[in-house]
N, C-alpha and C positions, 0 to 999 in steps of 0.2 A: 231311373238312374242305374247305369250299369257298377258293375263292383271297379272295371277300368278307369273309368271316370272318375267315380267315388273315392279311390283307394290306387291315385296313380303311383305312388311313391312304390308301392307295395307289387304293383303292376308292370312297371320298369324295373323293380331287383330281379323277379322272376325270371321278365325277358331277356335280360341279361345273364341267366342261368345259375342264378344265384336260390335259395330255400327258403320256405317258410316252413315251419313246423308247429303244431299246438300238439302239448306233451301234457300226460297226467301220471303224477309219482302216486306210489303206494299210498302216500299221505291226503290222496286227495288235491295236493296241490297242483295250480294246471299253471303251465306258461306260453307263453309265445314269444315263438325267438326266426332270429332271420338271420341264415349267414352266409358269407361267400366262400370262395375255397379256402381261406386260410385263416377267416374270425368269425369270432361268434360277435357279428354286428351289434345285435341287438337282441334283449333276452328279456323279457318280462311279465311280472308277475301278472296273472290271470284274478283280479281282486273280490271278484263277486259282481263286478257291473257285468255290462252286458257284453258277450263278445264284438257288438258292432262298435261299443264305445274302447272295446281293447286293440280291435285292428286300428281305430283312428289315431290310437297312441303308437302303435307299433310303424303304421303310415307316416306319423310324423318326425321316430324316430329315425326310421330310413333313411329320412330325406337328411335329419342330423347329422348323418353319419357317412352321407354321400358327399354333402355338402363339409365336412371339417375334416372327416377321418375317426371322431371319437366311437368311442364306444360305450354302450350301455348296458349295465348290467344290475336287473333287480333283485337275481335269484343268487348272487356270493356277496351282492354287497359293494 
């Protein structure tokens, strides 16, 4: 299975020239965030699972967020 396939949501924001980033603070804390040119779509917290179970969360919430407009944010709250 390819990551396209596997992780389309995540695969369409790109194409559409939009970011993903996986970030680590001084604290050790890690996130994954996805945004377009003017939000930070989607942001969250990295919780100790696996990263393949953190993109499937971050995949789903893309599609949240292409699909309503909302936004999600784990890392202010």
């Amino acid at each position: 299975m390819s990551f396209d396939s596997e992780f389309k949501n995540i695969s369409e924001w790109v194409s559409l020239g939009n970011s993903v980033s996986i970030e680590t603070q001084y604290n050790g804390s890690c996130f994954v965030i996805a945004n377009d040119e003017s939000n930070m779509a989607v942001a969250l917290v990295h919780k100790g699972d696996s990263l393949h179970s953190t993109l499937r969360r971050l995949d789903k919430g893309i599609k949240s967020y292409l699909d309503s407009g909302k936004t999600i944010d784990e890392i202010n709250g």
